[in-house]
N, C-alpha and C positions, 0 to 999 in steps of 0.2 A: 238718312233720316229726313222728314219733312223738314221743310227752310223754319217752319212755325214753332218745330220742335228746339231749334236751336237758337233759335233769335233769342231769349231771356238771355241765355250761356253765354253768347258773344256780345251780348250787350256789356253785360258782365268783366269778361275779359277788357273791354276797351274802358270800362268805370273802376277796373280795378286799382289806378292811382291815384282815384278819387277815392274810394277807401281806405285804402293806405294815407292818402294825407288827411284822415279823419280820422284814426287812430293815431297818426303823431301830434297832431294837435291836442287831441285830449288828452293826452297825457302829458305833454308839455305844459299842457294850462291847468291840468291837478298837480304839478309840481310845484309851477310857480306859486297859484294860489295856499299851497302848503307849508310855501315859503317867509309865508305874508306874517311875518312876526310881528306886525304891528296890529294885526290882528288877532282878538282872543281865542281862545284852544275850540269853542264853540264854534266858531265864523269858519274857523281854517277848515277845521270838520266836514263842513257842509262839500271840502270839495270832492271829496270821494262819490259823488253826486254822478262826477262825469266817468267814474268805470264802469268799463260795459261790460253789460251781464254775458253770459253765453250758456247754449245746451249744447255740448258736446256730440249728443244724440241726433242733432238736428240736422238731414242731411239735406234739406230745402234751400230754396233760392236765399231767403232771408235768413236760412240759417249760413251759409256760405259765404255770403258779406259780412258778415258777424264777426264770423272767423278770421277774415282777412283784417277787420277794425281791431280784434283781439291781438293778432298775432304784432302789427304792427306800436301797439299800445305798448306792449311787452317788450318790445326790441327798444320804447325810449326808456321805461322803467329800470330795465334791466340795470342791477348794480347799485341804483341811485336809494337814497333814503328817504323814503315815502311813509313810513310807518309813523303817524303824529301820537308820540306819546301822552299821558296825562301831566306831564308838566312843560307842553309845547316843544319837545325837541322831534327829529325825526332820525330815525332807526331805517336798517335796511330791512327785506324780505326777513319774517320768522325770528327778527330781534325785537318784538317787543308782543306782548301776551295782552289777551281780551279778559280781564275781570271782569264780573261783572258789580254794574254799579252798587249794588244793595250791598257788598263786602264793602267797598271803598268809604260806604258811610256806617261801618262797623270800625274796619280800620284804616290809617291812611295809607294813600298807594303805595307810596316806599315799602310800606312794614307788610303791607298783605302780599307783592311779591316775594317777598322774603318766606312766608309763610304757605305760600301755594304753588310757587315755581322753582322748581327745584334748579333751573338756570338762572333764576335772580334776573328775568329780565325784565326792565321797566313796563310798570301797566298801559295798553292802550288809551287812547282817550275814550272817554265812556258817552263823549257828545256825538258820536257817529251813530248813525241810525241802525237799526236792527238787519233792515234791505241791506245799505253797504258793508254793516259786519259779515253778514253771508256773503256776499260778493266776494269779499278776501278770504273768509274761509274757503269756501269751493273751488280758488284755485289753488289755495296751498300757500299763500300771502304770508299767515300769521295761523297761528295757535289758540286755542280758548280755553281756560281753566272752567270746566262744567259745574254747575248744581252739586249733579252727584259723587266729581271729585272731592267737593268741598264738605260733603257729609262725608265722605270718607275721610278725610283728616282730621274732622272733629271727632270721629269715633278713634281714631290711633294717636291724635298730639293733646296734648295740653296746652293749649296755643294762648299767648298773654290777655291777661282780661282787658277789655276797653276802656277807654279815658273815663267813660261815663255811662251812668243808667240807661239812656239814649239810645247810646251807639249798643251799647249790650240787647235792649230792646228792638231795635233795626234787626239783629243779629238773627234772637228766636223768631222775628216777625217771616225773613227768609226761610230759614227751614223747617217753617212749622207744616208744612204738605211734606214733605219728607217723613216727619216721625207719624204723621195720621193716616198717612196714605197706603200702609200696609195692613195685616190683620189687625184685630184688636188682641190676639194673642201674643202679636210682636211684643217683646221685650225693647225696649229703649231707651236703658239705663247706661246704657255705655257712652253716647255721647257727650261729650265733653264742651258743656254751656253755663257750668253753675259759678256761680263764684262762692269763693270761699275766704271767711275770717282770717285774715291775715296773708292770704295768698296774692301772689301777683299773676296765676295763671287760672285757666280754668276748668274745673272738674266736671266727673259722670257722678250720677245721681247712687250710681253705687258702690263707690267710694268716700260719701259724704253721708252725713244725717243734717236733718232739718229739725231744729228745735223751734219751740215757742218760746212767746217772751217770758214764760215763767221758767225757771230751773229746775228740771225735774230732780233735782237735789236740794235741799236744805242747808246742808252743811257747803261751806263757800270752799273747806279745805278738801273733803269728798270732790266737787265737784272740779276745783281745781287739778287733782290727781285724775280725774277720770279725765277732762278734755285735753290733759296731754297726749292722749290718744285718738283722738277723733281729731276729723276734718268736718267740718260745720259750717254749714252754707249761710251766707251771708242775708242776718235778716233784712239788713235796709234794703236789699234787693226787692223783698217781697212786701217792704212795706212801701216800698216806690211803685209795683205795680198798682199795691190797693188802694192810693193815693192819686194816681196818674187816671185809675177807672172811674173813679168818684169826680175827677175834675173834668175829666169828658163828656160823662152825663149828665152835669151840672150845666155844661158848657155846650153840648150838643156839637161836640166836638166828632163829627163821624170815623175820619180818620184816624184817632188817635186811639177811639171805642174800638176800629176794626183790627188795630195792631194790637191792647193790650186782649180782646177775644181771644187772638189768634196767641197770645202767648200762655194764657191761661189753658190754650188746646194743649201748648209742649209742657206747661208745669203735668196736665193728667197724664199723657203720655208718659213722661219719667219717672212718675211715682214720686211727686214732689208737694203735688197739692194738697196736700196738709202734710203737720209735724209729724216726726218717726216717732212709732212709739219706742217705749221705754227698753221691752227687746232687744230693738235692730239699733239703737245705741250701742247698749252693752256687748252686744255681738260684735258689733263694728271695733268698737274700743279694744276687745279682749284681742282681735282679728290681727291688729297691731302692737298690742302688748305681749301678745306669745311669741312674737316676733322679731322681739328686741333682740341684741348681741347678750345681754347679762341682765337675768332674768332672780328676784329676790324674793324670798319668801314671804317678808312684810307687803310685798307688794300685791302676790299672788290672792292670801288672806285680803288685805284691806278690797280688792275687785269683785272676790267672793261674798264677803260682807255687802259690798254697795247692791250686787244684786240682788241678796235675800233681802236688802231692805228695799229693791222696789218690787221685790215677791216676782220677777224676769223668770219665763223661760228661754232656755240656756238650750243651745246644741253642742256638738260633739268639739266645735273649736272651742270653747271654754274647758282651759286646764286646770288640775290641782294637783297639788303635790301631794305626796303619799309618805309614808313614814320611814323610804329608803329615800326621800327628797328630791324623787323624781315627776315629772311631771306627766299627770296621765290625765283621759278625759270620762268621764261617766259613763262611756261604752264598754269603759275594766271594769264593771261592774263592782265598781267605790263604796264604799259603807262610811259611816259617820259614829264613830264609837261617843257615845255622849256621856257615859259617866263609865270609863274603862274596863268596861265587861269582856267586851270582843277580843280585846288583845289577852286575855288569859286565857281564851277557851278555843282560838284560833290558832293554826299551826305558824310560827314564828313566820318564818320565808314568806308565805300566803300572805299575811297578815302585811307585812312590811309595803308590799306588791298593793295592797287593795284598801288599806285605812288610808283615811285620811291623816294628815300631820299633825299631830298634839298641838299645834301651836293654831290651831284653827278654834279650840273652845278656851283657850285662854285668857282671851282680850275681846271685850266685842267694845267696836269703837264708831264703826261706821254703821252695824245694825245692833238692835238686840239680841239677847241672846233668846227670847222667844220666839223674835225673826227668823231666826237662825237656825233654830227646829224646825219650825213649821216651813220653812224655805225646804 
């Protein structure tokens, strides 16, 4: 080959221990600086600054130095622990995982690997730049817990609720392009962001109801017996949004306008944006009450009554007991004998199967008995 052709190549070959001592250097010098404990988790960070990038693809001059600065980087790394965690310690290669930061100010870093890596390994530091987190992902460095891992866990865990309305708020503020970013037919009731009265973890939108601050009961004893069955989304939640948007606008607060907007997008999304009606209560309630181990006829009656007194339609999971004191639902084609006509003019066995239980017009306590017709 022409001498012109080659001269780059053999230049190359005689620079190539100058390469090589430019990749053990830099990584000699992102170690130590890694090292620098007296330095904060921010500072040390920056040193990942000095890994060099590489295209694999690159079969050019500049790509082939590269490679040589690569390869050499690699042979000081090799072994050693370079991975600077979020509480300043260092991990070797793929001991320690990438959260990302908007989880860490939901939950803290300890408890959010505990909750997204199913190895428990310490979170990386979140002060490396987005450039050097690729860096170490594309060669295989270290691990990322994704976005859309993290919708995936909110849809299958109950994961514990946050210290605070804040950190809760941070939470929906992330995944709120997740639940809008599909049709608007998407269903997205399954994730699991709500909190709930008395809960320490947190629920889907369809396993909860949302009341108003009135009780759609009167009686405090009714009501009582009915939300031993429901899970009921916590109103301070939502009075801290509508408190949090009013102090924004007041305040011309943009940021804070732009996170409770965007949470306001996942309240629509879930079917949350206003209170459940009276229905999907009693639905919800009965859902879990026919559900019990030891299931009493008092109990059965007083759930029936609460419904005819908010005049509810009812679906096929609301049971009643029938006059052999089994439990069926409206689809056995049920009768309501109201002044005991039916049962003399009905064939016994039939009858048993398909009335309601006497013990249904004998007391009304939780509705009227006109309710109770006309229901």
């Amino acid at each position: 080959p022409p001498r012109s052709t080659l001269f780059p190549y053999t230049t190359l070959f005689r620079s190539r221990w100058l390469l090589e001592r430019i990749g053990k250097l830099a990584a000699s010098t992102m170690l130590k600086w890694l090292e620098q404990k007296k330095l904060n988790v921010s500072k040390r960070s920056d040193a990942y600054s000095l890994l060099p990038d590489i295209n694999s693809d690159d079969s050019s001059l500049e790509g082939i130095c590269a490679k040589i600065i690569v390869e050499n980087f690699d042979l000081v790394i090799e072994k050693q622990n370079y991975l600077l965690t979020h509480d300043g310690n260092l991990e070797p290669e793929n001991c320690s995982v990438i959260i990302p930061k908007e989880i860490i100010d939901v939950w803290p870093a300890k408890q959010a690997v505990t909750l997204f890596d199913e190895q428990n390994r310490p979170a990386f530091s979140h002060f490396v730049s987005v450039e050097n987190k690729n860096k170490l992902l594309n060669r295989g460095y270290i691990e990322e817990i994704t976005k859309r891992q993290i919708f995936s866990y909110l849809k299958s865990k109950h994961l514990p609720k946050p210290e605070n309305w804040y950190q809760l708020l941070n939470l929906w503020t992330y995944i709120e392009s997740e639940t809008t970013s599909y049709s608007s037919n998407t269903k997205h009731d399954s994730i699991n962001i709500v909190p709930v009265q008395g809960k320490e973890v947190l629920y889907s939108s369809k396993e909860i109801v949302r009341l108003g601050k009135k009780k759609i009961l009167e009686s405090d004893e009714d009501w009582s017996f009915l939300s031993t069955y429901l899970l009921v989304a916590n109103n301070d939640w939502f009075e801290f949004l509508a408190t949090q948007k009013t102090h924004a606008e007041e305040n011309s607060e943009e940021q804070l306008q732009n996170k409770i907007e965007l949470s306001y997008n996942v309240l629509k999304a879930i079917g949350l944006e206003n209170p459940s009606d009276a229905s999907k209560v009693i639905d919800y309630a009965c859902v879990k009450f026919f559900t019990t181990n030891r299931i009493e006829i008092p109990g059965c009656i007083r759930l029936a009554q609460i419904a005819a007194r908010l005049g509810v339609a009812i679906s096929n999971s609301f049971l009643f007991v029938t006059e052999d004191q089994k439990l069926r639902s409206n689809s056995d084609n049920l009768l309501f004998d109201t002044d005991g006509t039916l049962s003399t003019i009905l064939p016994e066995e039939w009858a048993k199967k398909h009335l309601l239980h006497q013990n249904y017009s004998q007391k009304f306590v939780s509705c009227t008995k006109d309710e109770w017709i006309k229901w």
